[in-house]
C-alpha positions as CSV (number, residue, x, y, z in Angstrom):
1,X,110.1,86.5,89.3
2,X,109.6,88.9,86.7
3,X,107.8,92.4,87.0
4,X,104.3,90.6,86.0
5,X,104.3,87.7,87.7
6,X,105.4,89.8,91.0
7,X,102.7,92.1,90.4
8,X,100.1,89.6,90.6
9,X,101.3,87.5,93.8
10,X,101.5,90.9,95.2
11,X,98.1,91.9,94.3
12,X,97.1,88.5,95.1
13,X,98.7,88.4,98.8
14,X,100.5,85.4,97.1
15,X,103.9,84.0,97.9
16,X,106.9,86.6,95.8
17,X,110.2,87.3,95.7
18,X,109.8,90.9,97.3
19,X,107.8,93.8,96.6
20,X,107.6,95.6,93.8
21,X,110.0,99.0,93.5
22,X,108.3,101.5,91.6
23,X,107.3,104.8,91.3
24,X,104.4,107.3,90.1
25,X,106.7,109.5,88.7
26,X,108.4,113.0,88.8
27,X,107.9,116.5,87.7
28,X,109.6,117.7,85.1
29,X,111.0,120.5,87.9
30,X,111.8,118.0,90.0
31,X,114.6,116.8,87.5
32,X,115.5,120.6,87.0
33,X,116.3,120.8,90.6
34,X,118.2,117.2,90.9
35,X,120.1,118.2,88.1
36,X,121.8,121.1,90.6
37,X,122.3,118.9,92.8
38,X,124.1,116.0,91.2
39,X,121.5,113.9,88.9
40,X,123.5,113.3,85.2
41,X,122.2,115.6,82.9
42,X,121.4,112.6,80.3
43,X,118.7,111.1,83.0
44,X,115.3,112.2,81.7
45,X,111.9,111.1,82.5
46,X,112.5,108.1,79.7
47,X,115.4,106.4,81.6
48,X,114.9,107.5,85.7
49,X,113.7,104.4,86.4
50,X,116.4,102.5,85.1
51,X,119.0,104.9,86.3
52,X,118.1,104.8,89.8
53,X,117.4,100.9,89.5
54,X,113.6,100.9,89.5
55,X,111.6,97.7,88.4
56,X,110.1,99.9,85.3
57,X,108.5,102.8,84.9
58,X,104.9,102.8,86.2
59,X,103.0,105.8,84.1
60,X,104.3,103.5,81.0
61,X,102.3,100.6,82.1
62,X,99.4,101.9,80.4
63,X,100.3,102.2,77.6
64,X,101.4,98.9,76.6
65,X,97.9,97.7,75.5
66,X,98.1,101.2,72.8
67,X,94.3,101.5,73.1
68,X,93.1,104.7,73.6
69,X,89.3,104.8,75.1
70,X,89.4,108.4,74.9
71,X,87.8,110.7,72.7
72,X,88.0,109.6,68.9
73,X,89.2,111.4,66.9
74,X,90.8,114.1,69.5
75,X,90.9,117.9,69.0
76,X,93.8,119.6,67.0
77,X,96.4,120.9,69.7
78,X,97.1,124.0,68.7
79,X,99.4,127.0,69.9
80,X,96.2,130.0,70.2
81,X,98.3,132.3,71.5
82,X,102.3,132.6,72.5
83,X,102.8,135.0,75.8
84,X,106.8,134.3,75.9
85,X,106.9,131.9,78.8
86,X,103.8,130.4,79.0
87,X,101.3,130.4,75.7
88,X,97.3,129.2,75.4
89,X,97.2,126.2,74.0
90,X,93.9,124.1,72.8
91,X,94.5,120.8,73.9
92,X,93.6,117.2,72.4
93,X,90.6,117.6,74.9
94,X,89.0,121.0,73.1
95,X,90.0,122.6,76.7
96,X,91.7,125.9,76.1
97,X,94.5,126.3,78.8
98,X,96.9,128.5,79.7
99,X,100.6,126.6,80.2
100,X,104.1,126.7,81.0
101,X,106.5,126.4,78.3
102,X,109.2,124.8,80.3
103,X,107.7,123.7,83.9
104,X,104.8,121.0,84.2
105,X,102.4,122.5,86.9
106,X,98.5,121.5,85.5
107,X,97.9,124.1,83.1
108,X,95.1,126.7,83.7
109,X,91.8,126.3,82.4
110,X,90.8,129.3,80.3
111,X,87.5,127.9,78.5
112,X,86.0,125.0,77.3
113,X,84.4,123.9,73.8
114,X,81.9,121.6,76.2
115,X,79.1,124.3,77.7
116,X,75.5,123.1,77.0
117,X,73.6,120.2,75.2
118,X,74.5,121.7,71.7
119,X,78.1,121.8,72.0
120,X,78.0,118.2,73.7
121,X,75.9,116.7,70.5
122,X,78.1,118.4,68.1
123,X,82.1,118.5,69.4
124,X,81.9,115.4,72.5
125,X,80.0,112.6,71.5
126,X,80.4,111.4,68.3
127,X,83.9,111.3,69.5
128,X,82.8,109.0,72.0
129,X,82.2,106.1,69.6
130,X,83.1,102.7,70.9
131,X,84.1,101.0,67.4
132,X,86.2,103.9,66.2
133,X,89.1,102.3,64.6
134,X,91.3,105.3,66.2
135,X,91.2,102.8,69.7
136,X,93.4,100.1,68.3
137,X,97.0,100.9,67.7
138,X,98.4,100.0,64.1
139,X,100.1,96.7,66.1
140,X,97.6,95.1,68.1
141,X,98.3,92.0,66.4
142,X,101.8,92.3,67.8
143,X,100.8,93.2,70.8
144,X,98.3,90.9,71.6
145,X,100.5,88.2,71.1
146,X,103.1,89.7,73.4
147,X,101.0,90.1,76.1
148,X,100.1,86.1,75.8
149,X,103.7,85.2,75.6
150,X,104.0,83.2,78.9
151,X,107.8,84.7,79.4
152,X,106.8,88.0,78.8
153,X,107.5,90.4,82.2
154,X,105.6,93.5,80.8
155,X,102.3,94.7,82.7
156,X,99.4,94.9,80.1
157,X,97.1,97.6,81.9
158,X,94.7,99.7,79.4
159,X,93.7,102.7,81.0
160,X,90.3,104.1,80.0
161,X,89.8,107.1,82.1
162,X,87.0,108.3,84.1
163,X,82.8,108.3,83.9
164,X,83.3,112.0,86.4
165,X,86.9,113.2,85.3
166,X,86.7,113.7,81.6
167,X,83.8,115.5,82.3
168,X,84.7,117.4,84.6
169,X,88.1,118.4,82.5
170,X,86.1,119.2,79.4
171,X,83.5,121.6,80.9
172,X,85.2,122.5,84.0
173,X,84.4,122.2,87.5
174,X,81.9,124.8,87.9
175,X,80.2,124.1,84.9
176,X,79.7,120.3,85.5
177,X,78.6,120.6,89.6
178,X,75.8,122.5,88.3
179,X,74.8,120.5,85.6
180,X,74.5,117.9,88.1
181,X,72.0,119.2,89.9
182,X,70.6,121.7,87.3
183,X,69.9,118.8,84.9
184,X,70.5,115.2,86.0
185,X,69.3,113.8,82.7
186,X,71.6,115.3,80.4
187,X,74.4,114.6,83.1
188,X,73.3,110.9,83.3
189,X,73.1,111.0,79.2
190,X,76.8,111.9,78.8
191,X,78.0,109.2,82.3
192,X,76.0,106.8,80.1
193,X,77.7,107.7,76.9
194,X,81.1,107.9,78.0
195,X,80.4,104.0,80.3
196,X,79.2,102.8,76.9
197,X,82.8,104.2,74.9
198,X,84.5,102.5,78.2
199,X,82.7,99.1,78.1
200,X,82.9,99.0,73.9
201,X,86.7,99.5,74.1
202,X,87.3,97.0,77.0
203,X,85.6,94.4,75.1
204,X,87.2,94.8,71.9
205,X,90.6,94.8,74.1
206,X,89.4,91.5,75.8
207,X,87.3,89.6,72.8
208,X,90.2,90.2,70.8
209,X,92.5,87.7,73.3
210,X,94.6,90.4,75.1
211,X,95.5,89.3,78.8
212,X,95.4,91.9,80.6
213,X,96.7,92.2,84.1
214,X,94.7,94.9,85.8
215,X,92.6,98.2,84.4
216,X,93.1,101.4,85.3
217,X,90.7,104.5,85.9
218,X,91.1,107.9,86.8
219,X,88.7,110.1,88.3
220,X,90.6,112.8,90.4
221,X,87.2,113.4,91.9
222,X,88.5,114.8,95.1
223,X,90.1,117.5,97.1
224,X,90.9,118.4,100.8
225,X,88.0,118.6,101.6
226,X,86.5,115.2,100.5
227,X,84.3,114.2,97.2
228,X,83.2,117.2,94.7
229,X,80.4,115.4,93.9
230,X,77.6,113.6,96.8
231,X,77.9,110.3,97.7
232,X,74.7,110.0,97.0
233,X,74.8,111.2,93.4
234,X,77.9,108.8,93.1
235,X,75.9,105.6,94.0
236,X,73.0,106.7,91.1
237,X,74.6,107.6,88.2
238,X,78.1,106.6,88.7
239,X,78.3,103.2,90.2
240,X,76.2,101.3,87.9
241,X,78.2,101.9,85.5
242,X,82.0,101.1,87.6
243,X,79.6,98.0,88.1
244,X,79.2,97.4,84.2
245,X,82.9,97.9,83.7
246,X,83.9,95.7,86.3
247,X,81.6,92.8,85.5
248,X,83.2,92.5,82.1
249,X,86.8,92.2,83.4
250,X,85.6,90.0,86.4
251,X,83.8,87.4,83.2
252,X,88.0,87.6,81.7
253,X,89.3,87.1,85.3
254,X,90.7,90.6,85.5
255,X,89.9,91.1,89.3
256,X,92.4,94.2,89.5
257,X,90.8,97.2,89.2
258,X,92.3,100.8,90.1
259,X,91.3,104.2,90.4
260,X,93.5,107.4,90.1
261,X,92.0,110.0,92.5
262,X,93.2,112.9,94.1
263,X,92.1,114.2,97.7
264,X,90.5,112.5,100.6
265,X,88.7,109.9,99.2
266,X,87.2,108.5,102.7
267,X,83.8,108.9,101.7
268,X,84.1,107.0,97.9
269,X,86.1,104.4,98.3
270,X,83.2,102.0,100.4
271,X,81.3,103.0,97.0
272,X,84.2,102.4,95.1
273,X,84.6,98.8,96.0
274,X,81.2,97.8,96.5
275,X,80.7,98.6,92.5
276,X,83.9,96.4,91.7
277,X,86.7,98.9,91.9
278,X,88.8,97.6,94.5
279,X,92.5,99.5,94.1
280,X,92.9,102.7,95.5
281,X,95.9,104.8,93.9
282,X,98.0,107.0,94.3
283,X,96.3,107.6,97.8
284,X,97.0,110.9,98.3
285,X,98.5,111.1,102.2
286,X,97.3,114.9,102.1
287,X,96.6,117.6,105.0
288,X,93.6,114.7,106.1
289,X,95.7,112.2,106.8
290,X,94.8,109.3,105.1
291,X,96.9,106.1,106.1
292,X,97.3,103.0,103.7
293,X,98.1,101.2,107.6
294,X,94.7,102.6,108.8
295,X,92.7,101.6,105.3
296,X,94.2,97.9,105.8
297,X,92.2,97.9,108.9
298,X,89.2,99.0,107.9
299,X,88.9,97.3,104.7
300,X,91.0,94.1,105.1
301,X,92.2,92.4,102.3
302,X,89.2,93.6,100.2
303,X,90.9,96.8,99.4
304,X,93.9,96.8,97.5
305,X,96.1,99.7,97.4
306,X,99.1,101.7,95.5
307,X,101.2,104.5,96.7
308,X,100.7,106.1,100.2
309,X,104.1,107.5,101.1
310,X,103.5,111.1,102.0
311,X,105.8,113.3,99.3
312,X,106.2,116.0,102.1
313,X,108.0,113.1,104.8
314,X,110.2,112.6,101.7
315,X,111.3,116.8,101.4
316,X,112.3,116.2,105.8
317,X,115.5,114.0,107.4
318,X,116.4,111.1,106.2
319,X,115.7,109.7,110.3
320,X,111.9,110.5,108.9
321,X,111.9,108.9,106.1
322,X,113.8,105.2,107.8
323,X,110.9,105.7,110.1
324,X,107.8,105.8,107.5
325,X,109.3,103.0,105.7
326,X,109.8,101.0,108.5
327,X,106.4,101.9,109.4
328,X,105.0,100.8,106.6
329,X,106.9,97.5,106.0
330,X,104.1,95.0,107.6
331,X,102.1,96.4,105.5
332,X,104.6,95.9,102.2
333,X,104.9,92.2,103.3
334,X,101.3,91.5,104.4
335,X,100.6,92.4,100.1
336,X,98.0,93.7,98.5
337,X,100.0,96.9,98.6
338,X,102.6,98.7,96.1
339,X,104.4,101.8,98.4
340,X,105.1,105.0,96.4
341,X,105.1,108.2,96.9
342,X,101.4,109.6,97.2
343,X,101.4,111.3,93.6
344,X,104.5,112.7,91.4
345,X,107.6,113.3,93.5
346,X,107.9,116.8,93.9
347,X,111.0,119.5,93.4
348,X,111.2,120.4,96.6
349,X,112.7,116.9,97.9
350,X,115.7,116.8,98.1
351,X,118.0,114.3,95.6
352,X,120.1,113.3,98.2
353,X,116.7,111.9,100.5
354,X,115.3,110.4,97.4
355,X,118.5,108.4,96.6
356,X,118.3,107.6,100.7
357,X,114.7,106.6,100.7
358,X,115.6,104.0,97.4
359,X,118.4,102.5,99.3
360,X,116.9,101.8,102.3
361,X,113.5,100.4,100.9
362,X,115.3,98.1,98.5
363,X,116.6,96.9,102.2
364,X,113.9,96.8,104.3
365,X,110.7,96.3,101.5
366,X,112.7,94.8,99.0
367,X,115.6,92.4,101.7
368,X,118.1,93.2,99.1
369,X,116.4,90.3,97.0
370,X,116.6,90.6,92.9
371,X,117.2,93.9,92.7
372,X,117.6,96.2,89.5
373,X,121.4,97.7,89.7
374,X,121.3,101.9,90.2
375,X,123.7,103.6,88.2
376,X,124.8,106.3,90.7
């Protein structure tokens, strides 16, 4: 099987080969730190994957499709001021941050072009128009064709980002949880106009004959703690508009739909897939304990998942990290599940337990079957 077709049985609880091997990624001081400890100083974040024998590198799936549902055209980046180390940077976004030359924590928020009605009119949503030419790479003939090529093994995912998120990142957290209750209309205006940018992009990608394999959204619309916004405020402006997005792809038989989010998500996923999202990623293991075993039985089959391997089990022994795979191999082989670990694979695991934990699932999830060779 090749990497598409094995996505879909999985995803599908169809018959398959083995599971997928993959991974979310790495930070960039997680390579820093495998490099002292024997990781080939020509293995960057381009070829991991293929150096440690991975099926391909997940954060690239995305951007196969090349369409960006983003703002349109985005900000200047620009340097706005150089501290030695770190240095405040305007991002594509119009967020000002403050951010580490050389490591990859999330930059700092120091202020944001996006703080009332005027702002939003002038700098956000004209950016937000749908038939911007700016969404379509220079290629999409190419590409299009590609991803209709029956032999082709490449995953065609666009990812078009968030109703709450980009939001959220361009006015800050503080600054959006009053608006939602200070003034629900504007809030609702700018859901509404970002859904419409969302929906205009997806059907350009689908009227104009890409087949596309899933659709990916991000949200990172919770913490510890649970959602930063009310369920109920979540099931009136939010959901019918996951519900618009998801009744396009359902009418192109795209039945894959995922969410990026952060946190304990407990409370939002029921509203999740009740409006049509039904792939929870990377689920976040977290201080609350959420369990990809524990969501299987709660949801069934319904709810589709990615990731779930807690990245602090992967930093213990070796003995813990046999037993969490095994743990989770049912699961693995039931389908309708991708294991990785629950978000970027942190610097403080060590690179000899990573190398362990991609032995032993290409054993036990993978049964040794097809596998990619790994170059160490």
């Amino acid at each position: 099987m090749n990497h598409r077709e094995r996505f879909y049985a999985t995803m599908h609880y169809q018959a398959r080969d083995r599971a997928p091997l993959i991974d979310f990624n790495f930070w960039d001081e997680t390579l820093v730190a495998w490099r002292e400890q024997g990781l080939p100083e020509h293995v960057d974040k381009s070829n991991i994957h293929e150096f440690l024998g991975m099926d391909y590198d997940f954060s690239q799936v995305t951007f196969e499709t090349g369409t960006d549902a983003g703002l349109a055209p985005p900000f200047e980046e620009q340097v706005l001021e150089d501290r030695g180390d770190t240095e405040i940077v305007q991002q594509a976004d119009g967020v000002r941050v403050l951010r580490h030359k050389v490591a990859s924590s999330i930059p700092q928020h120091m202020g944001h072009l996006l703080e009332d009605r005027e702002s939003w009119e002038k700098h956000y949503k004209p950016r937000l128009d749908p038939t911007h030419p700016a969404r379509f790479p220079a290629d999409w003939e190419e590409r299009v064709a590609e991803s209709n090529d029956p032999t082709c093994g490449k995953l065609f995912v666009p990812w078009v980002g968030g109703l709450y998120g980009w939001l959220r990142d361009w006015m800050g957290m503080e600054k959006i949880s009053y608006v939602m209750y200070d003034d629900r209309a504007w809030f609702e205006e700018m859901v509404s106009t970002v859904a419409d940018c969302i929906v205009g992009t997806l059907e350009g990608i689908l009227v104009g004959g890409m087949k596309i394999d899933a659709c990916a959204m991000w949200e990172d619309m919770c913490y510890k703690g649970g959602p930063l916004m009310s369920p109920r405020i979540f099931k009136k402006y939010l959901a019918p508009h996951y519900r618009r997005i998801t009744d396009l792809l359902h009418q192109y038989d795209v039945d894959v739909v995922w969410v990026d989010s952060d946190g304990d998500i407990a409370k939002l996923a029921p509203l999740w897939l009740d409006a049509g999202v039904n792939c929870m990623f990377p689920l976040e293991v977290g201080t609350w304990g959420a369990d990809p075993v524990a969501y299987r039985e709660q949801y069934g089959r319904d709810l589709l998942m990615m990731g779930g391997f807690d990245k602090r089990i992967l930093a213990e022994s070796q003995d813990d990290i046999a037993r969490e795979i095994d743990r989770l191999a049912p699961l693995v082989e039931e389908g309708g599940y991708i294991p990785f670990c629950d978000h970027l694979v942190p610097p403080d695991v060590p690179f000899k337990n990573y190398i362990f934990y991609l032995k032993r699932m290409r054993e036990v999830w993978a049964k040794g079957t097809n596998l990619n060779p790994m170059q160490i």
